[in-house]
C-alpha positions as CSV (number, residue, x, y, z in Angstrom):
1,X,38.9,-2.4,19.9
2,X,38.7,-6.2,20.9
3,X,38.4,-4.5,24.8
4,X,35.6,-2.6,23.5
5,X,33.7,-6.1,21.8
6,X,34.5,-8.0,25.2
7,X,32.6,-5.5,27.0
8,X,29.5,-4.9,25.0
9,X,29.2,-9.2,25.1
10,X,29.5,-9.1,28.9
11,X,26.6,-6.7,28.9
12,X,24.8,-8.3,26.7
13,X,24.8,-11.9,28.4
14,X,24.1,-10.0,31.7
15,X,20.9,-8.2,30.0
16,X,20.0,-11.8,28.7
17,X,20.7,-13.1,32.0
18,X,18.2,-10.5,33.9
19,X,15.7,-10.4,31.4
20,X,15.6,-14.6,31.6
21,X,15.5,-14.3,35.6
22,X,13.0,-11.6,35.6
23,X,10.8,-13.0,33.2
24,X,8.1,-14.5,35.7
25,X,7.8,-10.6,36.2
26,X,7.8,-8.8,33.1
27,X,6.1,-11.4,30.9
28,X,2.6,-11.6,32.2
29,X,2.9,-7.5,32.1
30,X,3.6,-8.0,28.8
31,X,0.7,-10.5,27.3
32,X,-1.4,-8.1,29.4
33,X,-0.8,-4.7,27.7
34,X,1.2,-6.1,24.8
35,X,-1.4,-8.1,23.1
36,X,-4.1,-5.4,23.5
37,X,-1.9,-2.7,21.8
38,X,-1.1,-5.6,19.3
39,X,-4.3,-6.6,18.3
40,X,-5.1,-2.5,18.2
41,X,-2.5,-2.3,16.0
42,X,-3.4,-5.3,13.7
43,X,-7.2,-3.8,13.4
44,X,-5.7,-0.8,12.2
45,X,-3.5,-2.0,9.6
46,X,-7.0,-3.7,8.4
47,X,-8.5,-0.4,7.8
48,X,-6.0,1.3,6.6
49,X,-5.8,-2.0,3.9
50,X,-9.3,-1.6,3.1
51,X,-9.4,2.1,2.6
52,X,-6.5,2.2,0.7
53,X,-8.1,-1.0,-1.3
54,X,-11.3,1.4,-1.7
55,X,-9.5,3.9,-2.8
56,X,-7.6,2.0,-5.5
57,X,-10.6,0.8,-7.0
58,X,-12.1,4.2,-7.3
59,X,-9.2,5.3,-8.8
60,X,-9.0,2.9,-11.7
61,X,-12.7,2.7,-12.1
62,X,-11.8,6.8,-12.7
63,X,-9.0,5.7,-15.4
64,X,-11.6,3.2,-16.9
65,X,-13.7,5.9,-17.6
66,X,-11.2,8.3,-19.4
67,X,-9.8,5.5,-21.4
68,X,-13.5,4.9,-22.5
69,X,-14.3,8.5,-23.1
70,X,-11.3,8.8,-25.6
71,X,-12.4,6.2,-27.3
72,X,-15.4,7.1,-27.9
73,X,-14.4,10.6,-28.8
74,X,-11.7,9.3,-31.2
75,X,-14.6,7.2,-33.2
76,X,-16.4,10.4,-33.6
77,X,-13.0,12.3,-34.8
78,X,-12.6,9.3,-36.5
79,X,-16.3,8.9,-38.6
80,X,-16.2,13.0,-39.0
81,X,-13.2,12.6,-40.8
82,X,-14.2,10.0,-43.2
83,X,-17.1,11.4,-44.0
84,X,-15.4,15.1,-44.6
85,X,-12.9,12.7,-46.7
86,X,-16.0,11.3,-48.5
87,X,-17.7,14.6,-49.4
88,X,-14.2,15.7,-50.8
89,X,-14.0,13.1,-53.1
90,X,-17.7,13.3,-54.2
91,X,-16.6,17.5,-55.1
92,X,-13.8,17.1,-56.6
93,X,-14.9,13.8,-59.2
């Protein structure tokens, strides 16, 4: 198993080693396409924020208007049954 470890840290110090040599060559490659697809990606991630953000605020503006549209329907239950409890009393005295 130590055999195993030895080997895997050779080949990683001689990926390390090449990348570092090679890196006059692979880097400019890389600030060329990378940082396009990166920004691309970035951009994205800001629409997909705001949409979702959108969304979200349709959805509780939604909720808002349940919550208020129970309420008001509970007052109604509410003043129908105090006056039903009203006319009761004015029956039955």
């Amino acid at each position: 198993m130590a055999r195993n470890y030895a080997s895997g840290l050779v080949t990683g110090v001689a990926i390390s080693l090449a990348a570092a040599l090679f890196a006059p060559l692979w880097r400019p490659a890389l600030y060329r396409w990378g940082r396009p697809l990166a920004k691309g990606a970035v951009k994205q991630g800001l629409i997909a924020y705001e949409l979702g953000r959108e969304r979200v605020a349709e959805m509780g503006e939604a909720v808002s208007d349940l919550v208020a549209e129970a309420q008001v329907e509970l007052a109604a239950e509410g003043a129908s049954e105090g006056s039903q409890d009203q006319a009761e009393a004015r029956g039955s005295g």
